[in-house]
N, C-alpha and C positions, 0 to 999 in steps of 0.2 A: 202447293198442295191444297185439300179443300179445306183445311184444318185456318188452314192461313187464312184463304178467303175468307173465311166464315167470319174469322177475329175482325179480318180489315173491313168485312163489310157491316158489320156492328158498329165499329170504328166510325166509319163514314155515315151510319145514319146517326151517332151522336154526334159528330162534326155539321152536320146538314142542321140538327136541332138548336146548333148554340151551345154544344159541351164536350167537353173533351173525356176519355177516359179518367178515372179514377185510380190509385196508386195504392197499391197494400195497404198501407198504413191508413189512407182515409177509409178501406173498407174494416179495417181491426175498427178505428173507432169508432164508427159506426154500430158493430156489434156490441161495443161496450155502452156507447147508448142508448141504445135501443135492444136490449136480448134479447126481446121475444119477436122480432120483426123476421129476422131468419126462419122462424119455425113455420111462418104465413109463403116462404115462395125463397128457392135458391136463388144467393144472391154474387154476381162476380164480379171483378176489375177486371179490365180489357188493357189498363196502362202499364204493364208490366208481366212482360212473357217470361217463364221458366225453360227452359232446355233440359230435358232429359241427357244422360251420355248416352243414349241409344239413338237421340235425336229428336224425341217425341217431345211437344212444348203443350206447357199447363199453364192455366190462371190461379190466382189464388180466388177462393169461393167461399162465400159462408152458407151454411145449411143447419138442418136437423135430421138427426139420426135414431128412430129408436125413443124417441122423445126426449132427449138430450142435445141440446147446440152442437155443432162440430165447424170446425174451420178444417181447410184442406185445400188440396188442387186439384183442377180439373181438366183433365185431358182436353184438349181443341178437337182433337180427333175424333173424340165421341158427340159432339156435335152440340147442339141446343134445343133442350123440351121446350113445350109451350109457357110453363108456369115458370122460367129461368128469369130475373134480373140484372139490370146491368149498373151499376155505378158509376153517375158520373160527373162532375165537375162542371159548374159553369164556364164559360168562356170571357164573362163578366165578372173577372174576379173581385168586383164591389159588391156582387150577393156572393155569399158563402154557403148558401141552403144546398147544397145534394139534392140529385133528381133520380130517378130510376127511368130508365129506356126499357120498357119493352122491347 
């Protein structure tokens, strides 16, 4: 589907960079370090798909809502704005710094 594409080919340009997806839990804490970096640009993991039982697969994402933080998922389906984030993990796991992919 192009939902999938879309993920694997995010995928593949953090794979091409030297990073791999990022996993829920490194994007939670992330938001807990830094809170106000969500509210500058929605931010998602690619390491870790949801499955709807309708079939529909989401990411988890963090954003701002309203001027309020919000955590949540994100449909694949609906595709990717300009100002979206991505999360993601060295491939060098002797640095531990998070990177963001455009």
């Amino acid at each position: 589907s192009v939902a999938v594409e879309a993920r694997l080919g995010k995928a593949r340009a953090l794979d091409e960079a030297g990073f791999v997806p990022a996993l829920p839990a490194h994007l939670l804490a992330l938001g807990v370090a830094k809170p106000d970096l969500q509210r500058q640009f929605p931010i998602a993991t690619l390491g870790q798909v949801w499955a709807g039982s309708d079939g529909d697969r989401f990411v988890v994402c963090l954003g701002e809502s309203a001027g309020d933080r919000s955590v949540g998922l994100h449909w694949l389906g609906s595709g990717w704005f300009e100002g979206w984030r991505f999360l993601a993990i060295p491939l060098n796991f002797g640095c531990v710094k998070p990177c963001f992919l455009c």
